[in-house]
C-alpha positions as CSV (number, residue, x, y, z in Angstrom):
1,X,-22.3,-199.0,-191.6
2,X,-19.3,-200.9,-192.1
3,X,-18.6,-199.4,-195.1
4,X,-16.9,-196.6,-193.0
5,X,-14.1,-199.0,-192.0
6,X,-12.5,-199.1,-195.5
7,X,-8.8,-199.1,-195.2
8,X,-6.1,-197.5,-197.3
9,X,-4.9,-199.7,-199.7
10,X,-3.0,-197.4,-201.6
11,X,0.1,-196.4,-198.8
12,X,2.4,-195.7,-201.3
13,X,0.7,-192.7,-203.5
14,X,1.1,-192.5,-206.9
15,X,3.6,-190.0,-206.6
16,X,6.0,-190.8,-203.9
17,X,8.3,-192.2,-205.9
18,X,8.6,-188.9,-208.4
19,X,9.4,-187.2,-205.1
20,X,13.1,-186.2,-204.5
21,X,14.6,-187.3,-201.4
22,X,16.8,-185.0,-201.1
23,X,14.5,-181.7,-201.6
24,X,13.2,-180.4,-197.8
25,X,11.8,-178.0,-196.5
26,X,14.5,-176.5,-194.5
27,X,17.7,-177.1,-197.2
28,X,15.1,-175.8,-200.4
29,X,14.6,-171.7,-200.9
30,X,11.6,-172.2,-203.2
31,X,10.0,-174.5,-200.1
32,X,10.7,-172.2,-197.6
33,X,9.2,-169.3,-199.4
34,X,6.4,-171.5,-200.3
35,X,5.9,-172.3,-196.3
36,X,6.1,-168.4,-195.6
37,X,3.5,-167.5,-197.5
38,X,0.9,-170.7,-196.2
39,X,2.3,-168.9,-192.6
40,X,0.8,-166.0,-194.2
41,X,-2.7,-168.3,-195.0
42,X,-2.3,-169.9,-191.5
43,X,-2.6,-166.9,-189.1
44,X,-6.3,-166.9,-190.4
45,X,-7.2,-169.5,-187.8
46,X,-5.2,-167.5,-185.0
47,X,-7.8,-164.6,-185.7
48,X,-10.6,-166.9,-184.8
49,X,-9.0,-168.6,-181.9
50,X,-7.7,-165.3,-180.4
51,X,-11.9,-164.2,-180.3
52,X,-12.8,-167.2,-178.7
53,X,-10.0,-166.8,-175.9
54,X,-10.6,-163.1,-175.8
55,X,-14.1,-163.3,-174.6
56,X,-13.2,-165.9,-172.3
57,X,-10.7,-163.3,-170.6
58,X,-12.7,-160.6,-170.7
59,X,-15.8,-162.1,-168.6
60,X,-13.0,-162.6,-165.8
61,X,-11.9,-158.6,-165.9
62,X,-13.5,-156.3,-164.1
63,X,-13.5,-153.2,-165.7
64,X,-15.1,-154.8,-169.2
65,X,-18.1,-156.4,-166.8
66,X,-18.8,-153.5,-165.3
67,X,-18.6,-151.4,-168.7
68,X,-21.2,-153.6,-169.9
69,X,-23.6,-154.2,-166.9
70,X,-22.3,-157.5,-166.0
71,X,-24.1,-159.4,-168.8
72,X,-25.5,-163.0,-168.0
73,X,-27.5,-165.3,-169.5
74,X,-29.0,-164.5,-172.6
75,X,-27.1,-161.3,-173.1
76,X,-23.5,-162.9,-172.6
77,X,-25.1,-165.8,-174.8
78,X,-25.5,-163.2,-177.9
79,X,-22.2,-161.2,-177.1
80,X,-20.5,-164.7,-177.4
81,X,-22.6,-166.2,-180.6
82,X,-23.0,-163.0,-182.6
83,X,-19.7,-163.7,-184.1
84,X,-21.1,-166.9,-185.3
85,X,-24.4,-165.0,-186.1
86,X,-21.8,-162.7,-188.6
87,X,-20.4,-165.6,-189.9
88,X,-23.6,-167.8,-190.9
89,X,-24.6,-164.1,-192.9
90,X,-22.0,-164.9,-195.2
91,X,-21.5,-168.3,-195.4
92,X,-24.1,-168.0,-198.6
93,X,-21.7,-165.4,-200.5
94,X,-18.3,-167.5,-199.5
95,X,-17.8,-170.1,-201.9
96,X,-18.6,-167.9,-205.0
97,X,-16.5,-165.3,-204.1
98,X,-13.5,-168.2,-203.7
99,X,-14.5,-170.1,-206.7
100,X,-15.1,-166.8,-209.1
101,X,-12.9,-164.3,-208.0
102,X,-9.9,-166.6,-206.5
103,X,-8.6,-167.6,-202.8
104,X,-6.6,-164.9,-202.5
105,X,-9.5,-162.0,-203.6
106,X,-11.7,-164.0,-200.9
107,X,-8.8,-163.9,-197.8
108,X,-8.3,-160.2,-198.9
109,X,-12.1,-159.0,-198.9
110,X,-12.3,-161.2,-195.3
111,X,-9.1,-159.5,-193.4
112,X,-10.4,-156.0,-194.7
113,X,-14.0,-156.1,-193.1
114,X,-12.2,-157.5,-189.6
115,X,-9.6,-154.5,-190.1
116,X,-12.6,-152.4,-189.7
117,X,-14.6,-154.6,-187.6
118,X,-11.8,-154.7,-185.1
119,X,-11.6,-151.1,-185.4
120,X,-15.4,-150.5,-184.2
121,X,-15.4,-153.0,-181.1
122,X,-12.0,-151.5,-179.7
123,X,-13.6,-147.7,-180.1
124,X,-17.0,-149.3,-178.7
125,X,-19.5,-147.3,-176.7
126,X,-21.8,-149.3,-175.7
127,X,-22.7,-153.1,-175.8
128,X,-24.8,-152.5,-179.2
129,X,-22.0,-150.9,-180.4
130,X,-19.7,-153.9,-179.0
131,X,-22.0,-156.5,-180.4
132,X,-22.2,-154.5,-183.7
133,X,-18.3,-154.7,-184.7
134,X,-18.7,-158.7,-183.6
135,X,-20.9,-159.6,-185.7
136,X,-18.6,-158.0,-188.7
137,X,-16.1,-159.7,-187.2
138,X,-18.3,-162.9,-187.8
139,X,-18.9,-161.8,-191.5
140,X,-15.3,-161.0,-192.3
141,X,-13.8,-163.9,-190.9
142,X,-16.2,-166.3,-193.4
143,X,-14.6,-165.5,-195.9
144,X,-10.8,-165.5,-195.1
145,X,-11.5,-168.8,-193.4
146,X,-14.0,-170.1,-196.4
147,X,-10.3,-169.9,-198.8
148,X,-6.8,-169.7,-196.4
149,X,-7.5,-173.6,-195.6
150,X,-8.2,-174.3,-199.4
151,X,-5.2,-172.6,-200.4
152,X,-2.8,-174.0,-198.1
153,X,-4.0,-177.4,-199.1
154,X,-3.8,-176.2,-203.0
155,X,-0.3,-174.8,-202.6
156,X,1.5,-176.8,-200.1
157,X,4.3,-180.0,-201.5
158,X,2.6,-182.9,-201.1
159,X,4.4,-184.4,-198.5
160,X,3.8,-181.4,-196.4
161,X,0.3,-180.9,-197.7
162,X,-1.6,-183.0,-194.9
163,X,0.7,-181.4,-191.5
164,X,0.6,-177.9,-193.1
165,X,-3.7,-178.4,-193.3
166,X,-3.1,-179.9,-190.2
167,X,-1.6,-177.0,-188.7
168,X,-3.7,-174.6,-189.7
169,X,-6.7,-175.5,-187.3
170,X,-4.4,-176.0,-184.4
171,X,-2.9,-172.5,-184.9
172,X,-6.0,-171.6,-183.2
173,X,-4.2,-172.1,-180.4
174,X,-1.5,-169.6,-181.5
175,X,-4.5,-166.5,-181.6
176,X,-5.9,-168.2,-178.0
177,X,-2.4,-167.9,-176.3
178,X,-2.1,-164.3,-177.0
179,X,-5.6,-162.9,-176.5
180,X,-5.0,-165.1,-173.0
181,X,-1.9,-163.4,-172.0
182,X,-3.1,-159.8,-173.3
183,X,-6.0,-160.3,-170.8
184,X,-3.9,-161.5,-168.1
185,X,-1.5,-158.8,-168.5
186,X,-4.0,-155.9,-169.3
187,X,-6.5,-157.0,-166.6
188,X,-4.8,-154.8,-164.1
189,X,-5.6,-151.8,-165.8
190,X,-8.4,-149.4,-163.9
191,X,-9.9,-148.3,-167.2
192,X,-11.0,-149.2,-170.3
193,X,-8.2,-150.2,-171.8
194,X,-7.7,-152.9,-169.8
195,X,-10.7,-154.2,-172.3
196,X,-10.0,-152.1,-175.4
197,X,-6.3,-153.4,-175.8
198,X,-6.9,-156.8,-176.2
199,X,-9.7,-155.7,-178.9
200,X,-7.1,-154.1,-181.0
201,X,-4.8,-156.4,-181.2
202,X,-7.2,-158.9,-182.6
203,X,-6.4,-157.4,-185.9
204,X,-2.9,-157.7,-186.5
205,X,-3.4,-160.8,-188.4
206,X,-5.9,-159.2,-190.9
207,X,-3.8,-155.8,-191.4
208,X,-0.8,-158.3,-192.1
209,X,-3.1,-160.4,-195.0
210,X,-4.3,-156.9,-196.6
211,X,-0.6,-155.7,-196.9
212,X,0.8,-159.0,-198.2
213,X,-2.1,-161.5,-199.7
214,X,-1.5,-159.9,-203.1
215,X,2.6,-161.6,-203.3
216,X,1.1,-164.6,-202.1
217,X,0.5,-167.5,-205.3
218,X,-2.5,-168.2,-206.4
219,X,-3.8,-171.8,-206.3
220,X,-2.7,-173.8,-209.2
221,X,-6.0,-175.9,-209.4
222,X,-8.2,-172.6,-209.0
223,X,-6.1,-171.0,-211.9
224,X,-6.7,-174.7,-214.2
225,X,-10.1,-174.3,-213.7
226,X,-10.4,-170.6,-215.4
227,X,-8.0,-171.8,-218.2
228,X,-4.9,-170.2,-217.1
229,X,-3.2,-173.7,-216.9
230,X,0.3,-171.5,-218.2
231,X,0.0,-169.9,-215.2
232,X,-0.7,-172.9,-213.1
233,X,2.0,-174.8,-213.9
234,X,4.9,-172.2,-213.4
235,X,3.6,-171.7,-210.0
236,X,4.0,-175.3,-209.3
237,X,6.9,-175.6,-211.0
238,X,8.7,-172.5,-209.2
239,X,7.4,-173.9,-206.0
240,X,8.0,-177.6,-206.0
241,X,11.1,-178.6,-208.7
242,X,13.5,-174.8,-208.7
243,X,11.3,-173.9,-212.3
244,X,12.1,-177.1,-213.8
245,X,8.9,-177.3,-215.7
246,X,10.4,-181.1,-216.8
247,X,10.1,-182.6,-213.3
248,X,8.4,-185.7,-213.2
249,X,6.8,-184.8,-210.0
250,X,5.3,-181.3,-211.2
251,X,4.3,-183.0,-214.9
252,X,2.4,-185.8,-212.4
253,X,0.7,-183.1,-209.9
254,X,0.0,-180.8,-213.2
255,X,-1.7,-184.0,-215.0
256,X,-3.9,-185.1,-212.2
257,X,-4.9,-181.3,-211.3
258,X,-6.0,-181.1,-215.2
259,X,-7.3,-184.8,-215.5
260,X,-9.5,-184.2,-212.0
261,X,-11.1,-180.7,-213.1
262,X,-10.9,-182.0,-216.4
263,X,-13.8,-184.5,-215.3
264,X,-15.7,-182.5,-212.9
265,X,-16.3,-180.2,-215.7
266,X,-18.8,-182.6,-217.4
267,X,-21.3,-182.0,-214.9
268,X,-19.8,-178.5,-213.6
269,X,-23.4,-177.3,-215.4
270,X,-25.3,-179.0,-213.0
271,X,-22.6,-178.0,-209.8
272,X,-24.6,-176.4,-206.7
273,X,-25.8,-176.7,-203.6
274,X,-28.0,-179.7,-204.6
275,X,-25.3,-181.5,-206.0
276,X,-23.8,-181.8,-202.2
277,X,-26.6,-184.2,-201.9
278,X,-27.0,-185.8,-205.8
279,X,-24.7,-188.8,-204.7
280,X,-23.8,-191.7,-202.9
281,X,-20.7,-190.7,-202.8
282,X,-21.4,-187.3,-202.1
283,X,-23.7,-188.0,-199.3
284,X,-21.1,-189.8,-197.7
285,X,-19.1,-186.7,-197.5
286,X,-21.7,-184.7,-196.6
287,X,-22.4,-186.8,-193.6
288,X,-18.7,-187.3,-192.5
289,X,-18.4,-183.7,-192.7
290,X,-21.4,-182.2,-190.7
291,X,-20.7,-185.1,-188.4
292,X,-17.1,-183.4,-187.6
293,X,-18.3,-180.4,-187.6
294,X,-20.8,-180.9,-184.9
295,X,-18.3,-183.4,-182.9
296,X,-15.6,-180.4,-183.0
297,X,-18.0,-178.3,-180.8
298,X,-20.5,-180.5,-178.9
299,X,-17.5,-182.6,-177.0
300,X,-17.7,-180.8,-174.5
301,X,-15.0,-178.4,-175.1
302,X,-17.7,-175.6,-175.8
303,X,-18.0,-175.4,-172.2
304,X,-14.0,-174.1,-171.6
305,X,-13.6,-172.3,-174.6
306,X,-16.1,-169.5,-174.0
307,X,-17.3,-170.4,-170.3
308,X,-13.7,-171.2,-168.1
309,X,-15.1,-169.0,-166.0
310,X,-18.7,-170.6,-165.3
311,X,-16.6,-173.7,-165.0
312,X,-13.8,-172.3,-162.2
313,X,-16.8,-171.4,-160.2
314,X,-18.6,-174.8,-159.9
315,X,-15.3,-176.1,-158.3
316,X,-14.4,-173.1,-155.9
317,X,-11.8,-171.1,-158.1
318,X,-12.8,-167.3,-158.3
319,X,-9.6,-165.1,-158.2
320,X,-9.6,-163.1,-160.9
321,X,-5.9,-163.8,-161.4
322,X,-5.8,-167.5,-161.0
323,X,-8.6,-167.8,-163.9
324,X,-6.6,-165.8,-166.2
325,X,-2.9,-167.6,-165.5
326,X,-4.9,-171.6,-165.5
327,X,-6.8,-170.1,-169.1
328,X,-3.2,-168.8,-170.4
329,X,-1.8,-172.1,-169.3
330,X,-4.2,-174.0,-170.5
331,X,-3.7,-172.5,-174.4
332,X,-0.1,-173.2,-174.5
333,X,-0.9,-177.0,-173.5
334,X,-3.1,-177.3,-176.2
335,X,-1.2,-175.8,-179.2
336,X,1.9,-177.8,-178.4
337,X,-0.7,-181.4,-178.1
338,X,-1.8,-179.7,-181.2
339,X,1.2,-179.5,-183.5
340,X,2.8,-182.8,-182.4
341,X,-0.5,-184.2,-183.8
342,X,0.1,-182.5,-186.8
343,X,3.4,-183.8,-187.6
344,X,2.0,-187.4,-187.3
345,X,-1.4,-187.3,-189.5
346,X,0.5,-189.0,-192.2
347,X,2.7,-191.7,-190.2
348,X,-0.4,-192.5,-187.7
349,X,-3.5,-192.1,-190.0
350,X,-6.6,-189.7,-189.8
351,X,-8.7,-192.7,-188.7
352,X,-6.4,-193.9,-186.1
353,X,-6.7,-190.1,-184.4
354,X,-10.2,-189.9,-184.3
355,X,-10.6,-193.0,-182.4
356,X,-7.9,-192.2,-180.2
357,X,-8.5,-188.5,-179.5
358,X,-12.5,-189.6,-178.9
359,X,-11.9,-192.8,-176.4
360,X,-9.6,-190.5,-174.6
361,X,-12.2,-187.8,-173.9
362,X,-14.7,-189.8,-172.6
363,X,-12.3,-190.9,-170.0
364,X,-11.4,-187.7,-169.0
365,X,-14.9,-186.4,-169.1
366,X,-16.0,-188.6,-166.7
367,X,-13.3,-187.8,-164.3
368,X,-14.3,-183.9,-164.5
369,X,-18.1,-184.9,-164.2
370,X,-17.3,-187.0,-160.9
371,X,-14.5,-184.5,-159.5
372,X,-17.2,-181.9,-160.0
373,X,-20.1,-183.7,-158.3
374,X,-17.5,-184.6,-155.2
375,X,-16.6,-180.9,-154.9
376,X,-20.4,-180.0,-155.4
377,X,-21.7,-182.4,-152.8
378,X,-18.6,-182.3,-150.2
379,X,-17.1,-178.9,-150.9
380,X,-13.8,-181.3,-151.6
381,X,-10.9,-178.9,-152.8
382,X,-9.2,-182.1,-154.0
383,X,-11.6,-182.6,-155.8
384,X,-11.8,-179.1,-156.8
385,X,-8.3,-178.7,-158.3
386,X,-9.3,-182.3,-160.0
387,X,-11.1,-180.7,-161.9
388,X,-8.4,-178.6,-163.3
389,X,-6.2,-181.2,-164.0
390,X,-8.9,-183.6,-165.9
391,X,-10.1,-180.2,-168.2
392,X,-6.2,-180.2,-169.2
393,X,-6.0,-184.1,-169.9
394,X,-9.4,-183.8,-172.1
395,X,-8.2,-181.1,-174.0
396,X,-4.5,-183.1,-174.8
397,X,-7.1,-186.3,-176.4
398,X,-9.2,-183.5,-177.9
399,X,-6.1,-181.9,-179.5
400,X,-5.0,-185.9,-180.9
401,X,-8.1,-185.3,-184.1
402,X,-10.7,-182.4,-183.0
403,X,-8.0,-179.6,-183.7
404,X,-5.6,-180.7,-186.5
405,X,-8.2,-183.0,-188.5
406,X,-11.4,-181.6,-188.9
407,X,-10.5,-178.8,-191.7
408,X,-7.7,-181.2,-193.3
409,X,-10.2,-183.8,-193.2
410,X,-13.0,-182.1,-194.5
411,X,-10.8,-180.5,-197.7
412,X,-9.4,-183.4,-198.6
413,X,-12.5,-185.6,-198.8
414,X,-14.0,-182.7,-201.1
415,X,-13.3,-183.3,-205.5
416,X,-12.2,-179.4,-206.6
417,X,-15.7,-178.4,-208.1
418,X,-17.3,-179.1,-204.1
419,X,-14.5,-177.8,-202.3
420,X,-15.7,-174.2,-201.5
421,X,-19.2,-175.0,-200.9
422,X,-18.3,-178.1,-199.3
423,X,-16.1,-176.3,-196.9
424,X,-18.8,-173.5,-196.3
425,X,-21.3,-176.3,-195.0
426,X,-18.8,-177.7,-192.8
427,X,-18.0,-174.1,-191.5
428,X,-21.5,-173.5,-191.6
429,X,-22.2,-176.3,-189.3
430,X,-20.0,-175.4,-186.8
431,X,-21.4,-171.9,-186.1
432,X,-25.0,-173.3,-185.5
433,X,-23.2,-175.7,-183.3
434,X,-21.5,-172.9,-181.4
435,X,-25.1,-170.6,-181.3
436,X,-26.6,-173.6,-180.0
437,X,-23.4,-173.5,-177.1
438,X,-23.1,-170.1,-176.4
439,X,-26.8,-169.5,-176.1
440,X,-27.3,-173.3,-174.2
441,X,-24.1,-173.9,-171.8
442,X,-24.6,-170.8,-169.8
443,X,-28.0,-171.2,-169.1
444,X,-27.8,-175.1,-168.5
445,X,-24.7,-174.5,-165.9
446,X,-26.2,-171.8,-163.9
447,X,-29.8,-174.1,-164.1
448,X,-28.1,-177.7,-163.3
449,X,-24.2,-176.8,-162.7
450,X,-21.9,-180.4,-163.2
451,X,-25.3,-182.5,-163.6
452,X,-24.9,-180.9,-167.0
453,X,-21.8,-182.7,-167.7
454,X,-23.4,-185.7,-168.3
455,X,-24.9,-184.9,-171.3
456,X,-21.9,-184.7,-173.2
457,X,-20.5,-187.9,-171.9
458,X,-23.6,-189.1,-173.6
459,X,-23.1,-187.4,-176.5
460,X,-19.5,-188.1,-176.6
461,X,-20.2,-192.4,-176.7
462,X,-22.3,-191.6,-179.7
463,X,-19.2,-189.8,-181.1
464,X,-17.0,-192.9,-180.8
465,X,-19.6,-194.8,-182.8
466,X,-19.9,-192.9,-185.1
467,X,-16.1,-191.9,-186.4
468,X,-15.4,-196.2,-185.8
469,X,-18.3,-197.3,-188.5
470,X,-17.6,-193.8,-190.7
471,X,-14.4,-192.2,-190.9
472,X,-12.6,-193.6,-193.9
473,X,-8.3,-193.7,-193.3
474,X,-7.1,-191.3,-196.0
475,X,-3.3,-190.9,-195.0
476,X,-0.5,-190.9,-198.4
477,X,-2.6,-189.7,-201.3
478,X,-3.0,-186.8,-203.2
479,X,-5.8,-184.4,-203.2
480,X,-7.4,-186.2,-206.6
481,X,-6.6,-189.4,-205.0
482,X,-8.4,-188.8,-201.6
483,X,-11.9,-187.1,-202.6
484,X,-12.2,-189.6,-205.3
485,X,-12.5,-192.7,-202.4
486,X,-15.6,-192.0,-201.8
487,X,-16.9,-192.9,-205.6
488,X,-15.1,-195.4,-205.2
489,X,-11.2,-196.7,-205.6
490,X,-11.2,-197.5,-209.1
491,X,-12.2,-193.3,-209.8
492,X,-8.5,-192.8,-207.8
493,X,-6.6,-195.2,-210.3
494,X,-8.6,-193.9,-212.7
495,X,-7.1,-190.2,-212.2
496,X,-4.1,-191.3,-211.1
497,X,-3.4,-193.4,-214.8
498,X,-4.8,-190.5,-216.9
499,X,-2.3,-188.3,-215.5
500,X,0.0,-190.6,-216.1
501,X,-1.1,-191.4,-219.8
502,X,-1.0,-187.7,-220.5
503,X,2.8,-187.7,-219.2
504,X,3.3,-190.6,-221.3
505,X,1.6,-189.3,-224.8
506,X,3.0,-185.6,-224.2
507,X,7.3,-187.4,-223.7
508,X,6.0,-189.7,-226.4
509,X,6.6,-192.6,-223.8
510,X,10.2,-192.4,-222.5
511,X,11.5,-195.0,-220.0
512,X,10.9,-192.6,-217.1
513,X,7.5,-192.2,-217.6
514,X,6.7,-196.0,-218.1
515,X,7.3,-196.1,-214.7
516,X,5.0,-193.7,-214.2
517,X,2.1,-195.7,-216.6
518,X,3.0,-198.8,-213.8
519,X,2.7,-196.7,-210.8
């Protein structure tokens, strides 16, 4: 187990010193058109968070409960986890339509079924009809989210690569924040739209990605891999050097890109599903991954995110309006803990995060568990409104490595030729987690109420284990560099000096490029 403690002894990557101080991404053009369109790749996560948040709303508005019967239980279990349900339907189609067809085809398929799918649940009927257009929801979203993470990690400079990855999770914050506020402002209305509104606008993100995914780039090491390495290295070049196909930095990313698929391609006959599971190295990922997966989801969080309302109840708070405001609250907190986590992934370290973020919710657990059980026993409204402020103070440590990490985390660890599949498994992992939440939690807090709690603080100590004997630091490296740590450090020089040695053989050796042979 202490393998998992390995340190990063490679702070200064093998490229940092081809990088030009001077190029940023607020005084470059080509970088800020580069960052517009991973903005476009980004507002796939906003989709996902504004469903989560949406369905939290709507169980507090009146009109949408009595619409649907006032489901409980079992029934509100599947209207929450048939999204899930959609998405683990097409989790086995998801990498090959990213690998084959490219990350863009694979975001543009996804955004086009939730076009429709958003479509159907806002002209809804009936709950079969409702739970119908979910489900597609579920499906569509697979595949947008299976490539938009994967091709803002492909894309992005590589000193923004690890905050923009970063961001991308925590922008599901951005979708939670406005399907909050839709429902607190449309909750008013005596009718159905009060309900059908906040549907509808759950698709703006995915009509924006079908009218603009096609003038997005493509990812340079997706295009290597077909052959088109022409086209690979004028998109890197346009993007990170003005076009100057010349610049150390590109010829270094270029190299490696080549040099890693390159390798991967003398086994890519036997790449599959079993080959997840073929190594040591690849069995480490495996396990760091579903690990993260599972910890994103069973911290405790589960039980806010699609049951605020369950929760409010326990402790004494049952206004309709002061459910909604706390819940919109609540998602602005959390998106701005989650970008300033973000911005420090690289200067604090993934490893550092995980620790930090995990010790900090069991603290804060434990204060909502014992405020709940005062309020429960003694009808305290101290320790009611307790409550509220411990939920907000476990989801600022939650938002330190649960948010930003887990998908920048999980790419990064992944060598090209797993990346897709890899990613699927982790994605896949989290909707069983969340079918196991959505069908569990509701059930387990009308049955038990804040005894329930302690469960998770159980849970969570096992957590804190876990990511202290496993979770490898991975901070300052490139993508090549990263996933080849776990078969071992001399794999990473060995990329990083056959890039180099190509650079060297293709200038025939200038000074400039000895210095890249010694880097």
């Amino acid at each position: 187990m202490g393998g998992g403690v390995v340190a990063n002894s490679g702070s200064n990557a093998g490229y940092a010193h081809l990088i030009d101080p001077n190029r940023k991404w607020y005084n470059n053009k080509r970088l800020i058109a580069l960052n517009a369109w991973i903005l476009l790749l980004l507002i796939t996560s906003s989709t996902n968070g504004y469903d989560g948040s949406m369905m939290n709303g709507l169980q507090s508005v009146d009109e949408w409960r009595i619409y649907f019967n006032n489901p409980s239980g079992g029934k509100l279990g599947l209207l929450n986890a048939i999204q899930n349900i959609g998405s683990l339907a097409a989790y086995p189609f998801a990498p090959y339509i990213s690998d084959g067809l490219g990350r863009r085809t694979s975001i543009f398929l996804g955004a086009t079924i939730m076009c429709i799918a958003t479509a159907i649940q806002t002209a809804s009927q009936s709950v079969g009809m409702f739970i119908g257009a979910r489900f597609l929801i579920g499906f569509g979203l697979t595949f947008a989210a299976s490539a938009a993470p994967l091709l803002v990690t492909e894309l992005a400079y590589p000193t923004a690569r690890a905050p923009l990855t970063s961001t991308y999770n925590s922008l599901w914050y951005s979708g939670a924040i406005v399907a909050a506020w839709t429902t607190f402002g449309t909750f008013r209305i005596k009718n159905t739209w009060s309900w059908r509104i906040p549907s509808a606008i759950q698709g703006l993100p995915s009509v924006i990605q079908v009218a603009l995914i096609w003038f997005c780039p493509e990812s340079p090491r997706w295009l290597v891999s077909k052959g088109r390495n022409e086209q690979a290295l004028k998109i890197l070049a346009h993007y990170h050097a003005d076009g100057n196909r010349e610049d150390p930095l590109v010829k270094y990313e270029y190299e490696e890109i080549r040099a890693a698929i390159d390798l991967d391609r003398e086994v890519a006959s036997k790449i599959g599903w079993k080959t997840l599971f073929s190594t040591r190295g690849n069995l480490k990922r495996v396990r760091i991954i579903v690990a993260i997966a599972f910890f994103s989801q069973w911290s405790g969080n589960g039980l806010v995110s699609y049951y605020l309302n369950r929760v409010f109840n326990t402790v004494g708070i049952t206004s309709e309006l002061h459910q909604l405001l706390i819940n919109g609250i609540l998602q602005i907190w959390n998106l701005a803990w989650a970008l300033a986590a973000s911005s420090m992934v690289d200067k604090i370290g993934r490893r550092i995060l995980f620790i930090t973020s995990t010790i900090g919710m069991i603290i804060f657990f434990i204060m909502q568990t014992v405020c709940s059980a005062v309020y429960a026993q003694q009808g305290n409204k101290g320790a009611g409104y307790a409550v509220i402020a411990a939920i907000f103070l476990f989801y600022a440590s939650y938002d330190l490595a649960y948010t930003p990490l887990i998908v920048t985390y999980t790419v990064e660890i992944l060598p090209y030729q797993l990346r897709a599949k890899g990613f699927v498994l982790f994605n896949f992992a989290i909707s069983l987690s969340l079918i196991f939440n959505q069908y569990v939690n509701p059930v387990a807090l009308d049955a038990i109420g804040w005894k329930y709690y302690i469960v998770y603080i159980c849970w969570l100590t096992f957590e804190l284990v876990f990511v202290y004997f496993f979770v490898i630091e991975t901070k300052n490296r490139t993508l090549e560099e990263t996933a080849a740590l776990f078969d071992g450090e001399e794999t990473a020089a060995e990329l990083a000096g056959a890039a180099a040695i190509a650079i060297d053989e293709k200038d025939g050796g200038s000074s400039h490029d000895e210095k890249i042979s010694k880097a």
